[in-house]
C-alpha positions as CSV (number, residue, x, y, z in Angstrom):
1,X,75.4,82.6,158.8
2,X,73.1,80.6,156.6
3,X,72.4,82.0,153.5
4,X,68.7,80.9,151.9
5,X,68.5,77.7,149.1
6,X,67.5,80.3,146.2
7,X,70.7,82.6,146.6
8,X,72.9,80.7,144.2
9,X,70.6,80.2,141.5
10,X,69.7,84.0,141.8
11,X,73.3,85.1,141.9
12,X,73.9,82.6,138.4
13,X,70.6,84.2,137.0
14,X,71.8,87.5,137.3
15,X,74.9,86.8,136.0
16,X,73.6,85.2,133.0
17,X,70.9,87.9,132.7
18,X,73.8,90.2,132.6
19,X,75.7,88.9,130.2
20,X,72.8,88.3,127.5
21,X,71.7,91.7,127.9
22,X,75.6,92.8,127.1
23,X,75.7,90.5,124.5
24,X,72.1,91.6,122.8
25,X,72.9,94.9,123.3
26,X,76.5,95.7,121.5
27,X,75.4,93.2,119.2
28,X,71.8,93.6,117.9
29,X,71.1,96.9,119.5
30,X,73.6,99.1,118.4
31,X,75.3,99.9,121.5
32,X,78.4,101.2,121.6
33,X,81.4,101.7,123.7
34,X,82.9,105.5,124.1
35,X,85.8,104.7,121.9
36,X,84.2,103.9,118.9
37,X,81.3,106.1,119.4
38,X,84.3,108.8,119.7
39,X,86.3,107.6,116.4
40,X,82.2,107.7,114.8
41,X,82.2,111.0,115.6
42,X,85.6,112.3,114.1
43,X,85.0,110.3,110.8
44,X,81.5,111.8,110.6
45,X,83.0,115.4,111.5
46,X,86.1,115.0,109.2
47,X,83.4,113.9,106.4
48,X,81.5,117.1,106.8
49,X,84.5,119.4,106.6
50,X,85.3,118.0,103.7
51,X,81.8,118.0,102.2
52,X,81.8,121.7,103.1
53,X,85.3,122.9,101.3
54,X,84.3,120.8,97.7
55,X,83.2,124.1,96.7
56,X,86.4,125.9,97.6
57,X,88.5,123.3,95.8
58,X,86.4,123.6,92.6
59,X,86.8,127.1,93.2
60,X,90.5,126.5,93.0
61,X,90.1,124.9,90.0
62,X,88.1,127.3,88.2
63,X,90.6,130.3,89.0
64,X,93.3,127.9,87.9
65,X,94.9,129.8,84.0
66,X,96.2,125.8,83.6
67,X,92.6,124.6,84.7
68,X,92.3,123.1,80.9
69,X,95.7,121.2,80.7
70,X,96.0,120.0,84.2
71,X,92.2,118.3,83.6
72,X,93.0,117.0,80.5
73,X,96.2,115.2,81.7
74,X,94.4,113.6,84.5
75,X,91.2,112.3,81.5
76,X,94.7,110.7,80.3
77,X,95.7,109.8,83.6
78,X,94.7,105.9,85.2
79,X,92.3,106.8,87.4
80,X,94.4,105.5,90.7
81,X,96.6,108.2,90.0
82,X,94.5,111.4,89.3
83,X,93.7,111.9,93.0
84,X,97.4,112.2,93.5
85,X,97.7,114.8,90.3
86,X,94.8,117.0,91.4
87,X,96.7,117.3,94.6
88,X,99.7,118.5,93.1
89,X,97.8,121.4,91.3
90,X,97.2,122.6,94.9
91,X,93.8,122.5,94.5
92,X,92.9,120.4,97.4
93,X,95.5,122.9,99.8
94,X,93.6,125.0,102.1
95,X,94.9,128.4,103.2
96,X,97.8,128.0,105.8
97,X,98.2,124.5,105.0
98,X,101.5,123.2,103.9
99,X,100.0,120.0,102.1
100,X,96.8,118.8,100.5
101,X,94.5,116.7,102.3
102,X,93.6,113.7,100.1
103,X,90.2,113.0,101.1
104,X,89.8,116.6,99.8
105,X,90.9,115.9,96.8
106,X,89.1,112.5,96.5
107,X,86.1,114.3,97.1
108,X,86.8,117.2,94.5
109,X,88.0,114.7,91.8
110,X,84.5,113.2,92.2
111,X,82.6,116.8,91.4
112,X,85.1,117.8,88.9
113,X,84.8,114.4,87.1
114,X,81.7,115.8,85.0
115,X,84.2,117.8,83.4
116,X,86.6,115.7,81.7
């Protein structure tokens, strides 16, 4: 069988074609591969749950009788440490949860901090 002149430099023109449009493309286009367009997704999602149950944490707070002491130990607090302390108040524990969930509290820390 004879196969035309042209057919190799085709086939190694495709090829490179190929692989400059994969290259462009995850890098400069913003492609993206299932897997991180899936782990995108979860951290978007788990951002928005959390954005939406702020207002139950400062809830928490507010029906807290130690609400006073409990923010004025963590104005006295280093502030690496008062994410930990606002989840010990159980502040940032949802309903049928057995612990807090820190980004929770990280993110009611940050709407409570206007009031210490």
């Amino acid at each position: 069988m004879n196969t035309p002149v042209w057919t190799k430099p085709a086939l190694f023109g495709a090829a490179g074609g190929a692989a400059l449009l994969a290259l462009v493309g995850f890098a400069w286009a913003g492609w993206e591969t299932a897997d991180s367009a899936e782990q995108m997704a979860t951290q978007r999602a788990h951002a928005e749950v959390v954005a939406a149950l702020v207002p139950f944490c400062v809830q928490n707070a507010g029906a807290d009788p130690q609400r006073v002491a409990v923010l004025t130990r963590m104005k006295a607090a280093p502030t690496y440490s008062r994410a930990e302390m606002l989840m010990e108040s159980g502040w940032a524990t949802m309903p049928g949860d057995e612990r807090p969930d820190r980004s929770l509290a990280n993110a009611c820390l940050d709407r409570l901090a206007t009031e210490f």
